[in-house]
C-alpha positions in Angstrom: 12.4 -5.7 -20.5 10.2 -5.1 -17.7 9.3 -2.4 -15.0 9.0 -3.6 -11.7 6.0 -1.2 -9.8 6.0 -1.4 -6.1 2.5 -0.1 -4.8 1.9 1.0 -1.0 -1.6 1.0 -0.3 -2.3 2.8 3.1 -5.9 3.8 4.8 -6.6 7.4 4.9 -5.9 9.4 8.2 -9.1 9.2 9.6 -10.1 6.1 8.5 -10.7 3.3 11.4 -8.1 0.3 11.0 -9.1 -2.5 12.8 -6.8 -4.2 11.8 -4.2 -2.2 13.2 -5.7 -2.0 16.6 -5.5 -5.9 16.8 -2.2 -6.0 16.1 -1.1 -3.2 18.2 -3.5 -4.9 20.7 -1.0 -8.4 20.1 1.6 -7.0 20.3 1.5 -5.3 23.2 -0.2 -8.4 25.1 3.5 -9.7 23.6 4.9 -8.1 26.0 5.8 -4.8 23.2 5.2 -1.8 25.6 5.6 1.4 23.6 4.3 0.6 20.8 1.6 3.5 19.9 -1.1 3.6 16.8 -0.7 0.9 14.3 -1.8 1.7 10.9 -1.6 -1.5 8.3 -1.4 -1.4 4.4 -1.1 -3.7 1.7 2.0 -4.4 -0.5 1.8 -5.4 -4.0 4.8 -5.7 -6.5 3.9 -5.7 -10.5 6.2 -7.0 -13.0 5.1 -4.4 -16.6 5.6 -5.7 -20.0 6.8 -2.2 -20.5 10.3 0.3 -21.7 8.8 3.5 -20.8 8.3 4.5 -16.9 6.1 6.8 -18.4 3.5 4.6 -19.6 3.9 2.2 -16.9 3.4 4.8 -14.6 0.4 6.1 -15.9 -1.2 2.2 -16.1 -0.4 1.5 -12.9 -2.0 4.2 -11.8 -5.3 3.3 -13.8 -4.8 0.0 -12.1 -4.7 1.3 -8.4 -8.2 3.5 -9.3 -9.9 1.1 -10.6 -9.2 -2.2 -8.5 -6.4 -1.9 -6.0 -7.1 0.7 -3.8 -10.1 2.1 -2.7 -9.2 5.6 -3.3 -12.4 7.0 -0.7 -10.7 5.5 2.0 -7.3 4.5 0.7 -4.1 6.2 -0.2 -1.3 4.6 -2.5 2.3 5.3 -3.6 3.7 4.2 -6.6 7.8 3.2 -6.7 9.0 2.2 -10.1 12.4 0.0 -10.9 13.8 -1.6 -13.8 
C-alpha cells in the first residue's frame, strides 16, 4: 500500500513574494477590489512506497530539507493519507 503526503510549502513571514504582489496586482486590475496581501506557495502530493506513517513521515520530512523547500526562507506542512 501506499501513503499519500500532501506538502504545503509557504514563504516565511517576512520574506518578499513577488509573486504574490503580481497576482494581487492582477487581480485587482480584474476588477477584484478587496483583495489584501497575497502570499503564494507550492503544492506537491507524494505517493510513499510505505505501511508506516511513521517512517513516511520522517522521509518526507528529509525530503522537504534537503530539496523541496528552502527552509531559510520557506516554511512547509506535511498532511499524510492512506
Amino acid at each position: 500500500t501506499f501513503v499519500k503526503a500532501k506538502v504545503h510549502i509557504t514563504l516565511k513571514p517576512g520574506v518578499l513574494d513577488p509573486q504574490g504582489r503580481a497576482i494581487a496586482h492582477a487581480l485587482q486590475q480584474l476588477g477584484f477590489d478587496g483583495v489584501g496581501d497575497v502570499r503564494q506557495g507550492k503544492y506537491i502530493e507524494l505517493d510513499l512506497a510505505e505501511t508506516d506513517k511513521a517512517r513516511a513521515r520522517q522521509a518526507v520530512e528529509a525530503m522537504c530539507t534537503k530539496l523541496l523547500a528552502n527552509t531559510v526562507i520557506e516554511n512547509y506542512t506535511i498532511d499524510l493519507a492512506d
